[in-house]
C-alpha positions in Angstrom: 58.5 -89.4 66.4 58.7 -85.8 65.7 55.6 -83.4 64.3 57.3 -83.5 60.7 58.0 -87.2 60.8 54.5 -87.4 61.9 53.1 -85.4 58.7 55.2 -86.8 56.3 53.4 -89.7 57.2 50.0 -88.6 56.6 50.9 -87.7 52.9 51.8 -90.9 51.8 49.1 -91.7 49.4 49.8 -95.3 47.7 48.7 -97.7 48.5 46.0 -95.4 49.2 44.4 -96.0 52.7 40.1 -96.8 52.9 38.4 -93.5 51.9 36.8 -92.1 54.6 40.9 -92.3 56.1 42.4 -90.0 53.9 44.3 -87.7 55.2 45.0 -85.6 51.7 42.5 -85.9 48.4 43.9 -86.9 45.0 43.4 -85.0 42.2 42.2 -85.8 38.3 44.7 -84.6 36.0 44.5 -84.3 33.0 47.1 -83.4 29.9 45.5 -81.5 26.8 45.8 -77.9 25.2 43.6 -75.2 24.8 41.4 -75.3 22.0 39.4 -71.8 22.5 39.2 -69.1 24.4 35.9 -66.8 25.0 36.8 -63.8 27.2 34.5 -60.7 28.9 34.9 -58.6 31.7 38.2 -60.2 32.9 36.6 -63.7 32.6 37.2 -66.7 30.5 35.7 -69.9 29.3 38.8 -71.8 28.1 38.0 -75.1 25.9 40.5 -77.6 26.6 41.4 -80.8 23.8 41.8 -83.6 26.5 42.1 -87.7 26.1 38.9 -87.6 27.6 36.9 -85.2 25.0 36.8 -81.2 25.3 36.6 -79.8 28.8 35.7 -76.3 29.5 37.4 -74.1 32.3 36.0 -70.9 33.7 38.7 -68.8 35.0 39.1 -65.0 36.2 41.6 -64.1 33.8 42.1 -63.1 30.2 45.0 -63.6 27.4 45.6 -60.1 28.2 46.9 -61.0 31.7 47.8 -64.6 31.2 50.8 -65.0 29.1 50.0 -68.8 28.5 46.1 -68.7 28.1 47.2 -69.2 24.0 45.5 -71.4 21.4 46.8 -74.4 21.0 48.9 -74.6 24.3 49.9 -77.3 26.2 47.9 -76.8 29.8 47.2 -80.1 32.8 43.4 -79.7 34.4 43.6 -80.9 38.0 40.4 -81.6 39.9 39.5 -83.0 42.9 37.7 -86.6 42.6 35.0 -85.0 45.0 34.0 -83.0 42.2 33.0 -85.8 40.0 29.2 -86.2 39.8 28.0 -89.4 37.9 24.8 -89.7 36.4 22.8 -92.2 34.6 23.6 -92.2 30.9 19.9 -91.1 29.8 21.1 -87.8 31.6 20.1 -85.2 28.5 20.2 -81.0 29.9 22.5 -80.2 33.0 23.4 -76.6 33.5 27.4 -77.8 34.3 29.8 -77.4 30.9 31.4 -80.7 31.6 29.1 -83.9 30.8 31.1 -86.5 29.5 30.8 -90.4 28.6 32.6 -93.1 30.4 32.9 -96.8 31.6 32.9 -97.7 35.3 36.2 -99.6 35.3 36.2 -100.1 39.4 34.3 -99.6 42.6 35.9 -99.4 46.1 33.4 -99.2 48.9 33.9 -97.7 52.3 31.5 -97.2 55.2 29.9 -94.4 53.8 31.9 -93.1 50.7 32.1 -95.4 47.8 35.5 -94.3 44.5 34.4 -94.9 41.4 37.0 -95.0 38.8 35.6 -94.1 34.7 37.4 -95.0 31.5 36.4 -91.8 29.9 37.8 -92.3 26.1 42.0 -92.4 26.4 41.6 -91.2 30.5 40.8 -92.7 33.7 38.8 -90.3 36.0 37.6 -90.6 39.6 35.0 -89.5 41.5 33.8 -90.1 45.2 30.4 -89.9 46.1 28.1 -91.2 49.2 27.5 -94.9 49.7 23.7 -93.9 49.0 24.0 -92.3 45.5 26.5 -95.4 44.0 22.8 -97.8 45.3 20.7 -95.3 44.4 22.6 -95.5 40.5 22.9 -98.7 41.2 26.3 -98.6 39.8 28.4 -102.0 39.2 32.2 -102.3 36.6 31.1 -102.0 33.1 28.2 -99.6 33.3 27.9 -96.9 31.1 27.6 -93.1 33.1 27.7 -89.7 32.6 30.9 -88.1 34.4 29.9 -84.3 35.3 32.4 -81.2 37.1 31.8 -78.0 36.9 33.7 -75.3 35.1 34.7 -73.9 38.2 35.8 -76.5 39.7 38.8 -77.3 37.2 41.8 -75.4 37.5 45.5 -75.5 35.6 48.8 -76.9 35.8 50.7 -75.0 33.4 54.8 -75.5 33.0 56.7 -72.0 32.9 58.7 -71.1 30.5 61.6 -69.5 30.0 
């Protein structure tokens, strides 16, 4: 077996492998457009209309130097699933922009990491968090959480065109 044999057969990702054997994380993403766009000093919060409510994105950039940060344009929001914090749904004041409702739809436990997949309105989000916090929430299918990622921590897929 050869060294690129070798690594194209670390990044095969389905059936995914047990957690804690991942060789590659999978990302959230997300299809929406941008809703509205507050800008200073070469930053950005950028409110994006997504199946799963409105997300907000904090960027270094403007519409001055981004020829698609546009009203109304069609953007993806990628995020990693260890970037999803769950909370119980009591949850009121969190300094992160992104607090949103969801469903626990599954659990898969490892030795130490347990994914949680969330219906979270017309989306399906993921997150990954210890063994200890999905007791300590005592977590179980059906559940109603809080789903939380930061502004930062969203980035976007955008399709150039022409």
């Amino acid at each position: 077996m050869t060294e690129d044999t070798e690594f194209l057969q670390t990044i095969e990702i389905w059936p995914l492998p047990p957690i804690e054997k991942r060789t590659i994380p999978t990302l959230n993403r997300i299809k929406g457009y941008i809703a509205k766009i507050d800008s200073a000093a070469g930053i950005s919060l950028v409110d994006v209309a997504t199946g799963a409510g409105i997300l907000t994105v904090l960027i270094l950039d403007t519409p001055k130097s981004l020829s698609y940060l546009k009203e109304a344009h069609p953007v993806h929001l990628l995020f990693k699933e260890t970037e999803v914090a769950i909370a119980a749904p009591e949850i009121d004041k969190v300094s992160y922009s992104n607090v949103m409702d969801g469903i626990i739809e599954d659990i898969l436990l490892g030795e130490l990491l347990a994914e949680v997949t969330i219906a979270a309105e017309k989306e399906t989000i993921r997150s990954i968090i210890t063994k200890r916090a999905y007791r300590y929430l005592g977590l179980a299918k059906g559940k109603a959480v809080k789903w939380i990622t930061k502004a930062d921590e969203i980035v976007f897929e955008v399709a150039v065109r022409d």
